[in-house]
PASEBA-1860 file (N, C-alpha, C; in nm, 3 decimals):
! residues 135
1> XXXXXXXX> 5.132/-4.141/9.849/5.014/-4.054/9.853/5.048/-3.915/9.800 ~ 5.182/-3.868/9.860/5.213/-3.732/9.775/5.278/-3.717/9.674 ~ 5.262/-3.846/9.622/5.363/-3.846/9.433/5.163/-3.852/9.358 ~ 5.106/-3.894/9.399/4.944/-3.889/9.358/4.871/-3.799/9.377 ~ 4.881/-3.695/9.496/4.807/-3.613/9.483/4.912/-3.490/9.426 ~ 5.037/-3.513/9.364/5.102/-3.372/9.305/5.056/-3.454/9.144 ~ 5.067/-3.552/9.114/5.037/-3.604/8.982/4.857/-3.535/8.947 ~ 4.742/-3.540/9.004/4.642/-3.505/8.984/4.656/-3.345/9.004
9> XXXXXXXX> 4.739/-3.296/9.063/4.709/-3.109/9.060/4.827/-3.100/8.948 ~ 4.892/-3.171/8.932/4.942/-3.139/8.815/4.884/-3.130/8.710 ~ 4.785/-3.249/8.665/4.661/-3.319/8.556/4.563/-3.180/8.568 ~ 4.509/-3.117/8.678/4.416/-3.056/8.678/4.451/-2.942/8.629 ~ 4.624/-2.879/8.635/4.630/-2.769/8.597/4.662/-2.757/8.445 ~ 4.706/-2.866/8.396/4.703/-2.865/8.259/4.538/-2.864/8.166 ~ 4.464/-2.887/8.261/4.340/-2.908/8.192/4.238/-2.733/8.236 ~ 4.324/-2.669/8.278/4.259/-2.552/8.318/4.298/-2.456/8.211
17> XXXXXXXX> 4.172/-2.406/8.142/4.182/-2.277/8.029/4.323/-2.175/8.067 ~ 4.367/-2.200/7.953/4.488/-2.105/7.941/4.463/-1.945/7.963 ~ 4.343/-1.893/7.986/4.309/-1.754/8.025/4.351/-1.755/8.191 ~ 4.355/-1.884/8.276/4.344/-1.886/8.401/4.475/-1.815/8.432 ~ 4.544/-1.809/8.340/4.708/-1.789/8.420/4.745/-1.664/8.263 ~ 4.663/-1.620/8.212/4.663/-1.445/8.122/4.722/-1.358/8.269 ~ 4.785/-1.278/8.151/4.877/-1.196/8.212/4.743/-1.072/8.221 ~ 4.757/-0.973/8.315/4.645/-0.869/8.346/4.656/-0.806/8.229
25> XXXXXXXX> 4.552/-0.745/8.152/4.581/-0.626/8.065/4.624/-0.538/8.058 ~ 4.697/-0.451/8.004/4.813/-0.374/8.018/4.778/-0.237/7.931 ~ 4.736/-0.104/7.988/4.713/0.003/7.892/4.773/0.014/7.828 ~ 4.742/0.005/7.682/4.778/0.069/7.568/4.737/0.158/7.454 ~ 4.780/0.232/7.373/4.695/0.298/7.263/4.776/0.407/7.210 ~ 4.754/0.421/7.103/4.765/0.538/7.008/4.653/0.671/6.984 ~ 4.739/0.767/6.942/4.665/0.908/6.930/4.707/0.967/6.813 ~ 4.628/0.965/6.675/4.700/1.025/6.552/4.579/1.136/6.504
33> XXXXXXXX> 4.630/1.208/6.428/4.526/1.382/6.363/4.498/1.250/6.246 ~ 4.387/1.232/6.181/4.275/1.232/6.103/4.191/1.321/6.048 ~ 4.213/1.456/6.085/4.156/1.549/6.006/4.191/1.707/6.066 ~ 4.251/1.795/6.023/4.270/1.892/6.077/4.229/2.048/6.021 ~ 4.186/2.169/6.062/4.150/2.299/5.994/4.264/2.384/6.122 ~ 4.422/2.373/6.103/4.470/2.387/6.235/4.509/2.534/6.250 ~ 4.381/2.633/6.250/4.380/2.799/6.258/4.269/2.836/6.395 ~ 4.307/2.923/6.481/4.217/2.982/6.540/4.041/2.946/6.442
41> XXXXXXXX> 3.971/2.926/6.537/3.839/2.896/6.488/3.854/2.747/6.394 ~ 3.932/2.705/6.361/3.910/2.558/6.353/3.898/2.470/6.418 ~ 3.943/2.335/6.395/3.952/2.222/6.482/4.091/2.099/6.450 ~ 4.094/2.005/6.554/4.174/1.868/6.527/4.070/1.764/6.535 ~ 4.089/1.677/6.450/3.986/1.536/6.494/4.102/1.443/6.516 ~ 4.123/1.344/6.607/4.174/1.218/6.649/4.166/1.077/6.592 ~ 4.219/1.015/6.528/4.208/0.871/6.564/4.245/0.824/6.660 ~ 4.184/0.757/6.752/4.274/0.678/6.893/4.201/0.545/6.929
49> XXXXXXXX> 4.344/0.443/6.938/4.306/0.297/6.930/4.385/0.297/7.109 ~ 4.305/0.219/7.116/4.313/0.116/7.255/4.296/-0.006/7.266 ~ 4.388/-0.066/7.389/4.350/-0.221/7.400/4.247/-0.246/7.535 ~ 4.125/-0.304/7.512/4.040/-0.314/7.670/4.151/-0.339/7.801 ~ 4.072/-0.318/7.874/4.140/-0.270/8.006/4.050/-0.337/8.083 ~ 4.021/-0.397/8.236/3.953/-0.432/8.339/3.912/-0.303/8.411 ~ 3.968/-0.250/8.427/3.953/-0.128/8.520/4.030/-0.002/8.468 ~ 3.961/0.157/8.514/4.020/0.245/8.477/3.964/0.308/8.366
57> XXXXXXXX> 4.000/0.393/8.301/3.984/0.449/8.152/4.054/0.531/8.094 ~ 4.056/0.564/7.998/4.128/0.623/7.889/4.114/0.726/7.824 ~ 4.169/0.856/7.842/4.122/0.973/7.814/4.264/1.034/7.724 ~ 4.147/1.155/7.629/4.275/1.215/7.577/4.264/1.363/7.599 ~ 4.361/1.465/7.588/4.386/1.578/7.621/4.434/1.697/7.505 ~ 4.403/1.798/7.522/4.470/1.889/7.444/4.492/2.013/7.507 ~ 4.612/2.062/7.479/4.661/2.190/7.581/4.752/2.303/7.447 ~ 4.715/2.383/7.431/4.746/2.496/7.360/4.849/2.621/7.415
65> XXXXXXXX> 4.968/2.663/7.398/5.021/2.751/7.485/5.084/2.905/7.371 ~ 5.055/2.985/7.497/5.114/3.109/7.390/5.200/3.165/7.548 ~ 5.289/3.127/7.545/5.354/3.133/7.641/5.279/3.087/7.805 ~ 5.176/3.118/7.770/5.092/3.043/7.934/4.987/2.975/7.831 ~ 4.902/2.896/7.952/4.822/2.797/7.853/4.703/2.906/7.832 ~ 4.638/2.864/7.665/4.555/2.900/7.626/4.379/2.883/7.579 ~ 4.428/2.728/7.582/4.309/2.633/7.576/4.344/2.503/7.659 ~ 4.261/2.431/7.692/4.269/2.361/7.758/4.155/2.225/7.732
73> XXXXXXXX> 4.140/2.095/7.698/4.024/2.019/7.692/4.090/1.908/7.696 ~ 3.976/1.805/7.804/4.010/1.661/7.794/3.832/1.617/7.769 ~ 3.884/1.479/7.723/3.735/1.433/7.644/3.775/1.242/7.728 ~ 3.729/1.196/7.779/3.730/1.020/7.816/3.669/0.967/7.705 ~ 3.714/0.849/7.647/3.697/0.796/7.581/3.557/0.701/7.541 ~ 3.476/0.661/7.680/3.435/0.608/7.653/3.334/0.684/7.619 ~ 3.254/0.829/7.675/3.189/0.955/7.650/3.203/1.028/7.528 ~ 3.335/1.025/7.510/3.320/1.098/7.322/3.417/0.953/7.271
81> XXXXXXXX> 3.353/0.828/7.225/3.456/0.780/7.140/3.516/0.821/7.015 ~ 3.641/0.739/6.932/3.674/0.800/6.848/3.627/0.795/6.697 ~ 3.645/0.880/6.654/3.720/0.987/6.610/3.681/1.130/6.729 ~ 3.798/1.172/6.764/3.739/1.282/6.875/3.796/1.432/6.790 ~ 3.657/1.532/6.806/3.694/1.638/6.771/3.715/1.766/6.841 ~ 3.793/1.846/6.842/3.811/1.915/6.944/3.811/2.088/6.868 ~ 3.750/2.189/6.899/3.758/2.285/6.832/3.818/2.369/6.873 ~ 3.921/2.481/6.794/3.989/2.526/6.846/3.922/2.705/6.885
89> XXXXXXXX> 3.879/2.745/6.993/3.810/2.867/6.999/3.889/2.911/7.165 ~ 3.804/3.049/7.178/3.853/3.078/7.348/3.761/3.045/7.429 ~ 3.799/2.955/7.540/3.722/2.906/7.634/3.732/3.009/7.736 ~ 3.567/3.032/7.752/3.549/3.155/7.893/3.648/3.082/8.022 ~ 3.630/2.974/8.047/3.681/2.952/8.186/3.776/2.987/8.226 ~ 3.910/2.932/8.063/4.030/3.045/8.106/4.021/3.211/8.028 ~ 3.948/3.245/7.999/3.936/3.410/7.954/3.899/3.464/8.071 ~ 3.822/3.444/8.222/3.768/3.491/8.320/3.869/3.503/8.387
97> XXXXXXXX> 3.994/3.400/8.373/4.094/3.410/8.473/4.264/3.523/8.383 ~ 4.205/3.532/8.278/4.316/3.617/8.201/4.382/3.543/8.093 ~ 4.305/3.467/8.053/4.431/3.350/7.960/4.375/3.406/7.825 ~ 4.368/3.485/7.764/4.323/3.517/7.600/4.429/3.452/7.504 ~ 4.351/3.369/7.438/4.445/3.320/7.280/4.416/3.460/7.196 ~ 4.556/3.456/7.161/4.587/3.591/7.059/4.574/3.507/6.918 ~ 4.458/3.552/6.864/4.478/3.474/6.780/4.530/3.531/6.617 ~ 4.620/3.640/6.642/4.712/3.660/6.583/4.857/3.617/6.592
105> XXXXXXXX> 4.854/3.509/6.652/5.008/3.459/6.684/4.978/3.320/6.691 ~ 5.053/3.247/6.643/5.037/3.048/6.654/5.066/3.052/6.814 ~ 4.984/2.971/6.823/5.016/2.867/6.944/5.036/2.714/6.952 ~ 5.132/2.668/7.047/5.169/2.553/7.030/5.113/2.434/7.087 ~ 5.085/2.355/7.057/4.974/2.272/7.077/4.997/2.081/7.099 ~ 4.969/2.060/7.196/5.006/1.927/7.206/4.888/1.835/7.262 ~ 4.894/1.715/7.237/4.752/1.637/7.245/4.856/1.496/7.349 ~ 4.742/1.414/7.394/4.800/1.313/7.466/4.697/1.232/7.487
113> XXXXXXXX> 4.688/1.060/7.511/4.650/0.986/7.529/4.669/0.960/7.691 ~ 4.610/0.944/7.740/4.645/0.888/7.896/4.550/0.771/7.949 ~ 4.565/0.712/8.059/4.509/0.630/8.138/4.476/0.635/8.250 ~ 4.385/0.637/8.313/4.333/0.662/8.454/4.293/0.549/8.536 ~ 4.362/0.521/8.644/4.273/0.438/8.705/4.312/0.500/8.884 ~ 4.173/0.490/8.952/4.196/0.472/9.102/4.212/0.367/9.168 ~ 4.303/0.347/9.280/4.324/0.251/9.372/4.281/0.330/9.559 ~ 4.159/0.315/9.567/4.117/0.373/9.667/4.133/0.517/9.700
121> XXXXXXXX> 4.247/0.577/9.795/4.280/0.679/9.774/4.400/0.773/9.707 ~ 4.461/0.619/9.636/4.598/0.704/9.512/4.493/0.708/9.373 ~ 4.557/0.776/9.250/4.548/0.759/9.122/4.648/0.727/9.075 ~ 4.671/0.611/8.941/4.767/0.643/8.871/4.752/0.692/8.730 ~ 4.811/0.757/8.680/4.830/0.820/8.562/4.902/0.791/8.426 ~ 4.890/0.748/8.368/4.985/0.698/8.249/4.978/0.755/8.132 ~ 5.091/0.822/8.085/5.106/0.906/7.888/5.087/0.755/7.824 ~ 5.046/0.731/7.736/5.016/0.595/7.671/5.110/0.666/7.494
129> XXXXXXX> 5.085/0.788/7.478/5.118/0.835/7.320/5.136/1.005/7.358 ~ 5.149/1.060/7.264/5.155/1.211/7.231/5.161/1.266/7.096 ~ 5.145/1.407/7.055/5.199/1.436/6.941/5.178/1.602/6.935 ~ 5.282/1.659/6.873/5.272/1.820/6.871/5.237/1.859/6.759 ~ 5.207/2.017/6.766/5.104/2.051/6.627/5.125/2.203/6.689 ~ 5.053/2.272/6.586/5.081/2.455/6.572/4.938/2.484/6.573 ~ 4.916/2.572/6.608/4.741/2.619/6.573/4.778/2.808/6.550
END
């Protein structure tokens, strides 16, 4: 009886769609410049590829520094898809708190791909890509 019923769950599992036993999806993606004007009062535009995900999402970032940060912007992916453009100007939020881009001096500038997902009350966080640049 138990050489027959392991022979039929054996039979049954071979006949079960090979998605049944897919490995979970796994964040991934890239973040590359596609178009740049990279001066005070310009901008960066993005290409950024991803692989679907079940849960979570995928956001990218840009942070500007002239010794403290100067600009600051994240955009989620699914809200601005890509090509994402980001302009480079002074944002009041940090000018109210003292952060002025001099925009007689480069600042250094880095962009990032990340991943977000919650698990009740943790987050996790994931760099998926990066890349540096001058403004």
């Amino acid at each position: 009886m138990k050489r027959i019923l392991g022979a039929v769950l054996a039979a049954a599992l071979l006949l079960l769609p090979s998605t049944a036993f897919a490995a979970k999806p796994v964040p991934s993606g890239t973040i590359a410049i596609a178009d740049a004007d990279l001066v005070y009062g310009g901008f960066v535009t993005f290409d950024v590829t991803t692989e679907p995900v079940n849960k979570g999402f995928y956001y990218t970032t840009v942070v500007c520094r002239q010794a403290t940060v100067v600009y600051q912007w994240s955009q989620r992916l699914v809200l601005f898809p890509s090509p994402q453009t980001y302009p480079f100007e002074q944002q009041d939020g940090l000018a109210a708190v003292g952060l002025i881009w001099d925009q007689s001096a480069p600042a250094d500038c880095g962009a990032e791909l990340r991943w977000y997902e919650r698990h009740g009350k943790s987050v996790t966080i994931r760099l998926l890509d990066s890349l540096t640049f001058e403004v």
